[in-house]
ROZA-804031 format. One record per residue (C-alpha): residue number from 0; x, y, z; residue in one letter. Coordinates in steps of 0.02 Angstrom, whole numbers, m for minus. Example, Ala and Ser with C-alpha at 12.3 -4.5 7.8 and 13.67 -1.06 7.14 Angstrom:
% residues 2
R|0|615|m225|390|a
R|1|684|m53|357|s
//
This chain:
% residues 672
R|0|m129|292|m1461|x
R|1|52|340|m1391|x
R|2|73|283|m1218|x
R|3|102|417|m1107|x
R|4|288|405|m1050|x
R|5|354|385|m870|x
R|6|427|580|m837|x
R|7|242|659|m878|x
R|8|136|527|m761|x
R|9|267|586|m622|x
R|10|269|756|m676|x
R|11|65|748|m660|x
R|12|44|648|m485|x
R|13|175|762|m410|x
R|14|105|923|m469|x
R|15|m57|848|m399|x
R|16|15|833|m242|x
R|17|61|1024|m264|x
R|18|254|972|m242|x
R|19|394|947|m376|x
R|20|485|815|m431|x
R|21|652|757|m349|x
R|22|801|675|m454|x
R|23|789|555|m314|x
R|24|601|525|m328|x
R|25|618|529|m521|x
R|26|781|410|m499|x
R|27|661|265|m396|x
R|28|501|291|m527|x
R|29|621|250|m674|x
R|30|703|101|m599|x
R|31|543|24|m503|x
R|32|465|44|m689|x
R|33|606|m59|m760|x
R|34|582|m206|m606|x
R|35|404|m205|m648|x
R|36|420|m233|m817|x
R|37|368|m67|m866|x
R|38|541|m10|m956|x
R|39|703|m82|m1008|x
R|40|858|m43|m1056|x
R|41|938|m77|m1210|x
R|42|1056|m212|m1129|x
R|43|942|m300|m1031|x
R|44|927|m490|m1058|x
R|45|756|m537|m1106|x
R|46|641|m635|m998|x
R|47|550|m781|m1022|x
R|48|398|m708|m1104|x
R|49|513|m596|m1228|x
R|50|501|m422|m1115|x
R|51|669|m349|m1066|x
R|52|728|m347|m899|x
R|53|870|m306|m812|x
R|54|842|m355|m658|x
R|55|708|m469|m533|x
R|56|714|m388|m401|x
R|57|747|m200|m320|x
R|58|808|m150|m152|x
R|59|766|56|m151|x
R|60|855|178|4|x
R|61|747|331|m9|x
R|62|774|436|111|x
R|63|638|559|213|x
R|64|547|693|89|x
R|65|603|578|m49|x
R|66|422|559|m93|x
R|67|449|394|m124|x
R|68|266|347|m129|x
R|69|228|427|m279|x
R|70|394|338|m331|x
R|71|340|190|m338|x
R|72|140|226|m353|x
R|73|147|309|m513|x
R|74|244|147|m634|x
R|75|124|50|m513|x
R|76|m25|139|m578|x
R|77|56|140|m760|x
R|78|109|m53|m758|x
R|79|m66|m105|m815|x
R|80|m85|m265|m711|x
R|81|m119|m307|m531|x
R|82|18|m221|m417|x
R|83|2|m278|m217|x
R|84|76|m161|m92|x
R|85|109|m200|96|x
R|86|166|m78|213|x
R|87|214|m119|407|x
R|88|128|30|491|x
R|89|m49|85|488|x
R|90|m22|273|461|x
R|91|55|215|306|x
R|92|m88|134|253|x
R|93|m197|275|260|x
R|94|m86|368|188|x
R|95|m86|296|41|x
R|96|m271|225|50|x
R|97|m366|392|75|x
R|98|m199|532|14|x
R|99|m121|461|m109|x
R|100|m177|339|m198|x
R|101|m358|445|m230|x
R|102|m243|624|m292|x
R|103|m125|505|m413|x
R|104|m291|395|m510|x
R|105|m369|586|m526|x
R|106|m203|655|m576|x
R|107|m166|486|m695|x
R|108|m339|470|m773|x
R|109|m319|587|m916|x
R|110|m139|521|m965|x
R|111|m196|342|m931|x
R|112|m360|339|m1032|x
R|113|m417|244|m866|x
R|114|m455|246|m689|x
R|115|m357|116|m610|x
R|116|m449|27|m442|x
R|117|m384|15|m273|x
R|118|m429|m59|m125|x
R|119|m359|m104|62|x
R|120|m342|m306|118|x
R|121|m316|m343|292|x
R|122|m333|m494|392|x
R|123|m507|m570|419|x
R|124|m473|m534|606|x
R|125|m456|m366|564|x
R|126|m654|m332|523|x
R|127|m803|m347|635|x
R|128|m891|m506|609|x
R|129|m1082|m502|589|x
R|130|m1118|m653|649|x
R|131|m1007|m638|815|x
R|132|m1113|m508|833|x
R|133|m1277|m539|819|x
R|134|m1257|m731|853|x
R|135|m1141|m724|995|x
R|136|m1020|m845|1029|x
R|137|m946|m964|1183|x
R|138|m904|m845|1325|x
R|139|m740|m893|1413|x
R|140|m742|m756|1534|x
R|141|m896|m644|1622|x
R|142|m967|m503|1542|x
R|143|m985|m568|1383|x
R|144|m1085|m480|1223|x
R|145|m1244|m522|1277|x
R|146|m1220|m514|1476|x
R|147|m1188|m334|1421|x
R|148|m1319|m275|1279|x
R|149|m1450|m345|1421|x
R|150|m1394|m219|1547|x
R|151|m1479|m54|1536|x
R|152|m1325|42|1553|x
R|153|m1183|m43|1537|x
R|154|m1025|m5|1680|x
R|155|m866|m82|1634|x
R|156|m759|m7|1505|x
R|157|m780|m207|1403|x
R|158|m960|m147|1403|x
R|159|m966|20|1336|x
R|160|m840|m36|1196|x
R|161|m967|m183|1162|x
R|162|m1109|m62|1137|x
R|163|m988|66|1034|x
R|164|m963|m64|919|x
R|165|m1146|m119|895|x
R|166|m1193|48|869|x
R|167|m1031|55|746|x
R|168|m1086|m84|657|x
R|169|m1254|m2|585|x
R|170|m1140|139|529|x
R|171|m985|89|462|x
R|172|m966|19|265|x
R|173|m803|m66|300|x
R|174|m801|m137|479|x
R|175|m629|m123|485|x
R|176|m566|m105|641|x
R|177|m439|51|603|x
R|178|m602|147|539|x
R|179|m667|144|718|x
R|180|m638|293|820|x
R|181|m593|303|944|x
R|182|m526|137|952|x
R|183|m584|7|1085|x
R|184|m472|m139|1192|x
R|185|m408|m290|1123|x
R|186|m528|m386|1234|x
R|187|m694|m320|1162|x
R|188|m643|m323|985|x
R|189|m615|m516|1000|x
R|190|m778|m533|1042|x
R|191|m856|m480|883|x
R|192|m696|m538|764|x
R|193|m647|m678|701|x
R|194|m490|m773|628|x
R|195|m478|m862|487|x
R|196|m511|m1029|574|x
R|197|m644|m974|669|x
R|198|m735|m908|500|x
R|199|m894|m1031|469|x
R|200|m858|m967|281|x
R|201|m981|m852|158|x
R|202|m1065|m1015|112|x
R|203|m1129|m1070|278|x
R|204|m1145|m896|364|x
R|205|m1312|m824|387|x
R|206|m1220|m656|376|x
R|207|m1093|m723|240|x
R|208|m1189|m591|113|x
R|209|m1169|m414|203|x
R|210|m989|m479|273|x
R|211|m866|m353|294|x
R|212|m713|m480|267|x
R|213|m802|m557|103|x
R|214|m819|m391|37|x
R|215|m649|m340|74|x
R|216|m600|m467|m31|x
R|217|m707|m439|m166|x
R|218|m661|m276|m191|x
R|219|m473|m337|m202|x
R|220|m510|m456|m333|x
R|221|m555|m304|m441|x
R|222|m450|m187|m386|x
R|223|m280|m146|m491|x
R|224|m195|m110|m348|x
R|225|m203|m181|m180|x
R|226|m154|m130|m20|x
R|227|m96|m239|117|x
R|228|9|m277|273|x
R|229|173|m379|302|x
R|230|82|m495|408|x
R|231|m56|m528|274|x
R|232|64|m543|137|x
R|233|160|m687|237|x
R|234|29|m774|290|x
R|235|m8|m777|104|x
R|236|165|m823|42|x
R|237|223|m954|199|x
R|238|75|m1013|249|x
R|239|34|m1061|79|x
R|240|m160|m996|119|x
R|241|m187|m884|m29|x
R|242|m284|m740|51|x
R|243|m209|m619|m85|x
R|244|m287|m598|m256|x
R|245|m140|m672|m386|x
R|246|m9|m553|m440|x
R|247|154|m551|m536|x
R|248|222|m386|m436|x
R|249|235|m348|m247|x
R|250|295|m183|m195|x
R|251|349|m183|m18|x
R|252|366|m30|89|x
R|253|439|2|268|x
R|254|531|m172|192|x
R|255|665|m129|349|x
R|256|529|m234|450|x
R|257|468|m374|351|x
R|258|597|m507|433|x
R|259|534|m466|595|x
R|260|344|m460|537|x
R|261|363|m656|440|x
R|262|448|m691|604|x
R|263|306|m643|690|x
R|264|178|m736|579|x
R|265|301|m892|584|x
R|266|296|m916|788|x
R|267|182|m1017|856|x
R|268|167|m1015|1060|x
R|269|83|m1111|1205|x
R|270|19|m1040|1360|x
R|271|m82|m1133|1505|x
R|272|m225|m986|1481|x
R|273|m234|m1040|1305|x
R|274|m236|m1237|1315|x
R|275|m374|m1220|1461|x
R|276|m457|m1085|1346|x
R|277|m474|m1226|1214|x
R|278|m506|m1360|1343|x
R|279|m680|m1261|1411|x
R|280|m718|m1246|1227|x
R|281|m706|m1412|1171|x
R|282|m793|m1491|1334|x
R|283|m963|m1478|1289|x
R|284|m952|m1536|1112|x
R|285|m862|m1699|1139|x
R|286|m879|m1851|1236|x
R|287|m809|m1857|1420|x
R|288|m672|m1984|1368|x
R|289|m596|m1852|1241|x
R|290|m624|m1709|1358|x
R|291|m534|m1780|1505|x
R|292|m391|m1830|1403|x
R|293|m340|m1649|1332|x
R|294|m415|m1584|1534|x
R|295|m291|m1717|1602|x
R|296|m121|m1641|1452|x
R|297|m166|m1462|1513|x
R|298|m161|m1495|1702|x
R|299|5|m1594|1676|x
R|300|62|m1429|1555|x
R|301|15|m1295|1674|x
R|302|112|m1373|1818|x
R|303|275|m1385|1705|x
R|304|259|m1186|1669|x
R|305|245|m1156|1835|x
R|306|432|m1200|1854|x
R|307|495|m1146|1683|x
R|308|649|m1031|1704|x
R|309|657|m919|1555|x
R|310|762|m956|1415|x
R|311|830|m1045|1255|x
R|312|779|m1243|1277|x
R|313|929|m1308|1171|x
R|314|844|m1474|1200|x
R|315|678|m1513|1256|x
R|316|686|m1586|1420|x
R|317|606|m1753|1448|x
R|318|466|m1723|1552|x
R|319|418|m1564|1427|x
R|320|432|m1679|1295|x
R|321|315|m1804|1367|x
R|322|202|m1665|1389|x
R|323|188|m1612|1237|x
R|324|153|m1763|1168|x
R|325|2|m1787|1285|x
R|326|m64|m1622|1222|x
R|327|m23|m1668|1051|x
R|328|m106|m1820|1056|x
R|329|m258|m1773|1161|x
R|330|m272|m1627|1052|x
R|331|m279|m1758|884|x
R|332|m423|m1865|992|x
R|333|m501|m1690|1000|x
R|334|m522|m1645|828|x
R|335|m588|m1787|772|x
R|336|m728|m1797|896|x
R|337|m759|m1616|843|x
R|338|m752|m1670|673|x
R|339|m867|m1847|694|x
R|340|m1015|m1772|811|x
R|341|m1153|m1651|747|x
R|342|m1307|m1615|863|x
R|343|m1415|m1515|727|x
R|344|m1519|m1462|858|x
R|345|m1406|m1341|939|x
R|346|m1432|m1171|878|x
R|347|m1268|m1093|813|x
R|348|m1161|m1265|825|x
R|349|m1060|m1249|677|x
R|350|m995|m1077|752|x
R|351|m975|m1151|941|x
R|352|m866|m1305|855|x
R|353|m776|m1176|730|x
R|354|m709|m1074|875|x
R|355|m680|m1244|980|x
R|356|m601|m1338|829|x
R|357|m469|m1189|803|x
R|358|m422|m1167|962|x
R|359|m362|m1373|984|x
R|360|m294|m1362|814|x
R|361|m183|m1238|869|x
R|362|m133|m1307|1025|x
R|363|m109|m1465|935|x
R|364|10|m1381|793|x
R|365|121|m1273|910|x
R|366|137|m1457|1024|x
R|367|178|m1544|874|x
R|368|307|m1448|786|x
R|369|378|m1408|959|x
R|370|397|m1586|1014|x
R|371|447|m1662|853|x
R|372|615|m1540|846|x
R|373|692|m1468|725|x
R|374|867|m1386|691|x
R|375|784|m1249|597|x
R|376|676|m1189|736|x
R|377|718|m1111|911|x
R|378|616|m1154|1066|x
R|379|629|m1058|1228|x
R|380|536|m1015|1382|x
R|381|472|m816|1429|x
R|382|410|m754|1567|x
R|383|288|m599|1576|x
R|384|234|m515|1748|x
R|385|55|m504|1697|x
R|386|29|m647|1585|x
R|387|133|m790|1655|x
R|388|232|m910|1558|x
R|389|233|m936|1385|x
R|390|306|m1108|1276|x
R|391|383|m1009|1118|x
R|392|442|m1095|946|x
R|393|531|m970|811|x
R|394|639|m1012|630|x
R|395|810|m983|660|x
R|396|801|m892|496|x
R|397|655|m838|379|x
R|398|787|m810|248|x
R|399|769|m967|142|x
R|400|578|m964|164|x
R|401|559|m765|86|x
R|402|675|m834|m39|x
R|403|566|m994|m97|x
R|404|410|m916|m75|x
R|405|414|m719|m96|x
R|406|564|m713|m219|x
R|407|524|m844|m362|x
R|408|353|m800|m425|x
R|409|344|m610|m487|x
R|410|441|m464|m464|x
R|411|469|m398|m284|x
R|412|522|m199|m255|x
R|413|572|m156|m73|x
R|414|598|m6|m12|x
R|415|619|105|145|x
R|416|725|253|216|x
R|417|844|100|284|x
R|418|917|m46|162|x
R|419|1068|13|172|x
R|420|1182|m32|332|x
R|421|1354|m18|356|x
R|422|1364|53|173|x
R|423|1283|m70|77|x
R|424|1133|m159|31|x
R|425|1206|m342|42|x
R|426|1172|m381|252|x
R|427|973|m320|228|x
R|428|989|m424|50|x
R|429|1051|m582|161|x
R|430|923|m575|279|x
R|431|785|m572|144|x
R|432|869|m720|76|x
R|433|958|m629|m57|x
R|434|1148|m681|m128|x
R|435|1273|m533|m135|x
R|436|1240|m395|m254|x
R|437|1282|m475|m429|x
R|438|1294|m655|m376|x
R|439|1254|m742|m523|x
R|440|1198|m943|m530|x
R|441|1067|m1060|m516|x
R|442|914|m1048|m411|x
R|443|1002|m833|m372|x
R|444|857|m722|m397|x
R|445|929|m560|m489|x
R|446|938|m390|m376|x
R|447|989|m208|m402|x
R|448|1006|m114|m248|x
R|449|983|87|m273|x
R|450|1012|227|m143|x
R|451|915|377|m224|x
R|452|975|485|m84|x
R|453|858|621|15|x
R|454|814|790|m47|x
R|455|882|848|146|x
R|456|1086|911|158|x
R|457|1127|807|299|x
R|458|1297|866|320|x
R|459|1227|1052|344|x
R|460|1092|1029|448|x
R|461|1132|906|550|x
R|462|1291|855|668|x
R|463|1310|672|744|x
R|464|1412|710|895|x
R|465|1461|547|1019|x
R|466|1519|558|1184|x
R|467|1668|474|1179|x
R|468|1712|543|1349|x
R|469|1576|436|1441|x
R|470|1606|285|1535|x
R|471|1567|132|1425|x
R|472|1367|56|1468|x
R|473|1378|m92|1577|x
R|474|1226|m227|1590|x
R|475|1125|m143|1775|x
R|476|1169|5|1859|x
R|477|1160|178|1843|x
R|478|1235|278|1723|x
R|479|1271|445|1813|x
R|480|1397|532|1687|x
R|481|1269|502|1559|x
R|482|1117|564|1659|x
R|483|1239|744|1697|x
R|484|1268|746|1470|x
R|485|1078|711|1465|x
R|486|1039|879|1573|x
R|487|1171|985|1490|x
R|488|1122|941|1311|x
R|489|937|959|1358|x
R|490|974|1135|1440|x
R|491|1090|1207|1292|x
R|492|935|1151|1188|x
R|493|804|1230|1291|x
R|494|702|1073|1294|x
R|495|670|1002|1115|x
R|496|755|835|1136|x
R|497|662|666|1088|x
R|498|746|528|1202|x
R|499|749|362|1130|x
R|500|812|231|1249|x
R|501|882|48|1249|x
R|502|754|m7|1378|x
R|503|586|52|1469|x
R|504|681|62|1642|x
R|505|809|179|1569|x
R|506|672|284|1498|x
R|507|589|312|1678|x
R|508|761|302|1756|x
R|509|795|466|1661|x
R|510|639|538|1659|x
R|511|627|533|1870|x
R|512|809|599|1889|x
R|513|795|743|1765|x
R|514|606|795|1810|x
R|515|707|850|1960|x
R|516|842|931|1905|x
R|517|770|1026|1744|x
R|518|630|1160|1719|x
R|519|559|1090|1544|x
R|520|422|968|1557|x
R|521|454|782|1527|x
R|522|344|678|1439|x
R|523|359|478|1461|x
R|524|314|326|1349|x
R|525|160|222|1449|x
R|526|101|384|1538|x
R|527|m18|438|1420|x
R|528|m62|376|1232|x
R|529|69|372|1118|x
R|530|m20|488|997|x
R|531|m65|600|1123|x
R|532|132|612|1186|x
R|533|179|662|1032|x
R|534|65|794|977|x
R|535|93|872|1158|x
R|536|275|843|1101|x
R|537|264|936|932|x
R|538|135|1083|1009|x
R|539|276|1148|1147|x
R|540|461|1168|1116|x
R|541|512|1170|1296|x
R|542|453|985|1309|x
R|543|541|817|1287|x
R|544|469|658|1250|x
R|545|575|513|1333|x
R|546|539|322|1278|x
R|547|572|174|1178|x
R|548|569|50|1030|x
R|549|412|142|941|x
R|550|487|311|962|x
R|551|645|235|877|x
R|552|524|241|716|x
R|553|367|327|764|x
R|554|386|486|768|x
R|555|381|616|637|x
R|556|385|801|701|x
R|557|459|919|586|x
R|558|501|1113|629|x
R|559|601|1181|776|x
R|560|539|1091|922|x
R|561|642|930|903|x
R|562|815|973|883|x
R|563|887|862|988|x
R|564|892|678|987|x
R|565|962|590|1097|x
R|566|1005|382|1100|x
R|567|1059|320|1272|x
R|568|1149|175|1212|x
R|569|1180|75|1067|x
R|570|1033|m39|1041|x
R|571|1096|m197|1041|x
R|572|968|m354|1060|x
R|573|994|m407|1237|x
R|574|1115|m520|1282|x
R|575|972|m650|1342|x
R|576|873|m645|1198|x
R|577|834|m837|1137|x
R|578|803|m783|962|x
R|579|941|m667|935|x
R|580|1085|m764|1018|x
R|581|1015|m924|926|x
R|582|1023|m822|743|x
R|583|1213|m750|791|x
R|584|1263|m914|866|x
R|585|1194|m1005|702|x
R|586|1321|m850|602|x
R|587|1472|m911|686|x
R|588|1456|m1091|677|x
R|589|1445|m1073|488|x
R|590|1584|m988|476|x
R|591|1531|m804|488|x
R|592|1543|m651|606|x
R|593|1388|m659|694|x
R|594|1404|m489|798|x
R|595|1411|m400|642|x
R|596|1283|m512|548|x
R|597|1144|m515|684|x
R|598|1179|m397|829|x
R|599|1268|m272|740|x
R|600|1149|m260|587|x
R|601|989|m249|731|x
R|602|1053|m98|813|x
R|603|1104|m12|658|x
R|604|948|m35|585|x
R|605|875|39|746|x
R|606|1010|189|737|x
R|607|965|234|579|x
R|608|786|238|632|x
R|609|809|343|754|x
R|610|936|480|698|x
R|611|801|498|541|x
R|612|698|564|691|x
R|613|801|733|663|x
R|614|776|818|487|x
R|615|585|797|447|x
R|616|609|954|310|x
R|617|705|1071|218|x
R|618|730|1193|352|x
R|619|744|1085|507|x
R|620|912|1089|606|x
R|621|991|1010|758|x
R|622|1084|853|834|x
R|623|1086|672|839|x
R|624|1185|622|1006|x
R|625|1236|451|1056|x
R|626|1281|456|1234|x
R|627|1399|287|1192|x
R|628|1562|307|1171|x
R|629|1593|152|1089|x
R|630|1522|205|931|x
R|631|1676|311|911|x
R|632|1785|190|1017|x
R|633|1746|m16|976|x
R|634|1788|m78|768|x
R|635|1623|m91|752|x
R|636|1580|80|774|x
R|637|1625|152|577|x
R|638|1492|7|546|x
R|639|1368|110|631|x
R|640|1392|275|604|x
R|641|1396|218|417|x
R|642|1216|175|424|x
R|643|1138|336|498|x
R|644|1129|484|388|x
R|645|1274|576|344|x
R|646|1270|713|489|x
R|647|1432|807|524|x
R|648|1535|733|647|x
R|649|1629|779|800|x
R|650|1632|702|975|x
R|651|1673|875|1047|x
R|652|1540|889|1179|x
R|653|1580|1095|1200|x
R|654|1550|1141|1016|x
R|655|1391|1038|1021|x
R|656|1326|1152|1144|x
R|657|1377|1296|1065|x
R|658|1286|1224|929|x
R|659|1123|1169|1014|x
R|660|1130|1359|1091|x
R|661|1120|1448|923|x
R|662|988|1324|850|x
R|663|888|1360|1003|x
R|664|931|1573|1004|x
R|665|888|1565|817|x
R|666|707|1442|842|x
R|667|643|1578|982|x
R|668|697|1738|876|x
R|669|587|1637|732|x
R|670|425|1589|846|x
R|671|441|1801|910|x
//
């Protein structure tokens, strides 16, 4: 039987989709078919089991309307052999999980001869735990599950979400929590979840048949294709806990945020909340001797956070250091009471010393690696108004550990709207772990970086205009000049301006001063849902959405009602940041530029986020403005302007409001 080539598997999934193939979109199926193993050219060296490959590894730029999910879906589908994708967001995951993936098997089968599997795999946290549920579990607060299913009526908002969810749990097949909604708090879903260490296992569970986790699973150990998150995937590839089912290729979308997703997975912290959290737990379970000890660490630990002063600890200081040792080791004494006494009598113990045993063993991890130091790790102090103080331990880098343990075993594809910064693909390759584009020697995975380009014609329907006129940011203080640009860009516009903003209080600064100068309504981030801001948003053109980091990247309204978008500053990490100074610091005293490697690369990342904001589709027009001068003034600035999409360019403020004036004349003759 001939096997049915690349172009007419596209050609079907696309037509599926009722769209058409794109050079770009055929440009990414052709090469991610060659990384998987699917195709070769004639010159590629042969690998180790005889197929021909060019290439490892593949870095994709596809810009918006690409289609670059079919892109890479389709030699997925075709590749024959398990294929695990993780995304970063969870729209994406639907996306693909109830859209696309369904239309492309149907569209496949025929040409295939076969109807490849699929399923979703998310962290065991991430599904509603039987047993938690019908069993309970150690309350550390009031109101707990069963306080509320023996009221008649429950109150508090905790309760009605804990009744939701029991009544959710008869219907749902998944119990996955993104299937619920609407949704319900953080609070009451950890009170019928689970994490990993927490999990009394299938084996032991009197719910371990029907659980929604073990099924999960299950249906990824069939499946041909697997869907997953960043987070998931790096617990599986750091942590070294295979939760994944084994495969030879990964496929990795929105890849823009997997540093700062491993990062996240890679942190451990230590609050006073938490140790006392795990001291309540373990109390009744161990002898008074053990108990005191870890009760005696935590009082000691919670006094020392009192004072802490937030900020990079470049050393620990003694009395910190002494304390962590006393939680360390009071923490050891700990788990192996929990480990040594078993009262068979108490109903449920094995869960009760589950949830006990992983809280100390985290406590006891995060004091350990924190106490015995290491050059490869930062440790600083933060300080939150509503939480308190937190102990926080980061890698400097996650580089060398996505190298060792994402980049040797199978064949990685990465792809987003945004690999490519400041021109090319070699500071996002770095930070992955990556050599230089063509870098050849031992222990250097092989890459190809491709930019397939976007079906959109940036430089026609789009200008990037800066105000080079404006006075440069400084660190506080009000920006007036830029607050009077704000108003007159909004007004030529006639609203239609998304405001994306270094910082919260910027957002609100603006918001307040232009609510009272301007006769469009103002919507701001934290006054209502996020969802609900921007479908308000995309419903009225007169309106602007102001707000921050998730509308850098969240936001996808395409037509005439955002036509204006508008970046206060440039987004540079701030100057206080432990993690961020520590990474540029570490640049410079190996010998690099670490601006450009580490502060530079974050806000052009962020930039290029943001400006994609503008052109959603074909017919959508307007302007990206940067209300900073120095991206037109400082040597970085080329650097940044190279990594947004290729808008026409001017920093003459009066032909930008000529500009914004037609766009808007032209929208309103369209919506009469």
């Amino acid at each position: 039987m001939t096997k049915p080539s690349l172009p007419d598997l596209l050609h079907a999934a696309v037509t599926a989709v009722g769209g058409t193939e794109r050079p770009g979109q055929v440009a990414m199926a052709e090469a991610v078919a060659e990384a998987v193993g699917g195709t070769a050219t004639d010159d590629s060296p042969p690998s180790e089991d005889g197929a021909k490959r060019g290439y490892a590894h593949l870095l994709v730029q596809a810009g918006t309307g690409t289609g670059k999910s079919l892109g890479y879906l389709v030699p997925a589908l075709a590749h024959g052999e398990r294929v695990v994708i993780a995304t970063a967001t969870l729209a994406l995951q639907r996306q693909l999980v109830e859209r696309d993936l369904p239309r492309t098997v149907d569209a496949l089968h025929p040409l295939l001869r076969r109807r490849p599997e699929f399923a979703m795999l998310k962290g065991r946290s991430n599904y509603l735990c039987l047993h938690r549920l019908h069993e309970g579990a150690p309350q550390d607060e009031e109101d707990g599950l069963f306080d509320v299913f023996e009221q008649a009526t429950p109150t508090s908002k905790l309760g009605k979400d804990l009744m939701r969810l029991r009544d959710w749990a008869d219907e749902t097949e998944t119990g996955d929590r993104d299937a619920l909604t609407p949704g319900v708090s953080d609070r009451a879903w950890g009170q019928v979840s689970v994490s990993s260490r927490e999990c009394l296992g299938a084996s032991k569970c009197a719910y371990g048949a029907e659980c929604f986790a073990e099924a999960a699973r299950e249906r990824a150990k069939l499946a041909e294709v697997v869907i997953t998150n960043h987070a998931l995937l790096a617990i599986d590839a750091i942590e070294g806990a295979p939760v994944l089912p084994q495969h030879e290729v990964l496929i990795i979308d929105e890849a823009h945020e997997l540093v700062s997703r491993v990062t996240g997975v890679a942190t451990g912290e230590l609050t006073p909340g938490q140790v006392n959290r795990a001291v309540r737990r373990a109390a009744k379970l161990v002898n008074e001797k053990a108990a005191d000890q870890l009760q005696t660490a935590s009082e000691t630990f919670e006094r020392l956070m009192e004072l802490a002063l937030p900020g990079r600890l470049e050393e620990i200081p003694e009395d910190l250091g002494y304390c962590l040792m006393a939680l360390r080791d009071a923490a050891r004494t700990v788990i192996s009471a929990l480990g040594s006494t078993r009262d068979k009598s108490v109903q449920d113990e094995d869960a009760v010393r589950k949830q006990a045993l992983a809280s100390v063993e985290n406590i006891h991890a995060v004091a350990e690696r924190i106490a015995n130091g290491s050059e490869y790790d930062v440790v600083w102090y933060e300080r939150h108004d509503r939480f308190g103080a937190s102990l926080r331990v980061a890698p400097l880098s996650v580089s060398g550990l996505l190298r060792e343990k994402l980049f040797e075993d199978r064949s990685v594809v990465l792809t987003s709207a945004t690999l490519k910064l400041g021109g090319d693909f070699n500071g996002v390759a770095a930070s992955l772990g990556l050599a230089p584009e063509g870098t050849e020697g031992e222990d250097v995975p092989p890459w190809k970086g491709l930019d397939v380009g976007s079906p959109f014609d940036y430089g026609k329907q789009g200008i990037l205009y800066v105000a080079k006129h404006l006075a440069q940011p400084g660190r506080e203080g009000s920006r007036t000049d830029m607050l009077d640009e704000l108003a007159e860009l909004i007004e030529a516009a006639g609203g239609r301006t998304l405001g994306l903003f270094s910082s919260m209080r910027a957002a609100q600064a603006a918001a307040e001063e232009l609510r009272g100068r301007l006769d469009v309504p103002i919507l701001l981030q934290g006054e209502e849902t996020l969802g609900e801001l921007i479908r308000t948003f995309a419903e009225d053109a007169r309106t602007c959405l102001f707000g921050t980091l998730s509308l850098w990247q969240g936001v996808d309204v395409p037509g005439p009602n955002c036509q204006l978008v508008v970046m206060d500053r440039v987004p540079f990490p701030r100057p206080d940041d432990p993690l961020m100074s520590a990474r540029q610091k570490a640049v410079e005293e190996a010998g690099g530029n670490g601006f450009m490697a580490v502060a530079a690369t974050h806000a052009a990342l962020l930039m290029a986020q943001g400006a994609g904001r503008l052109v959603r589709a074909t017919g959508d027009r307007g302007v990206v403005a940067v209300l900073d001068p120095r991206v037109e003034r400082a040597r970085y600035g080329s650097f940044l302007r190279k990594s947004m999409p290729q808008f026409w360019y001017t920093t003459d403020r009066n032909q930008v409001r000529r500009s914004l004036a037609a766009i808007d004349a032209a929208a309103k003759a369209d919506e009469k």
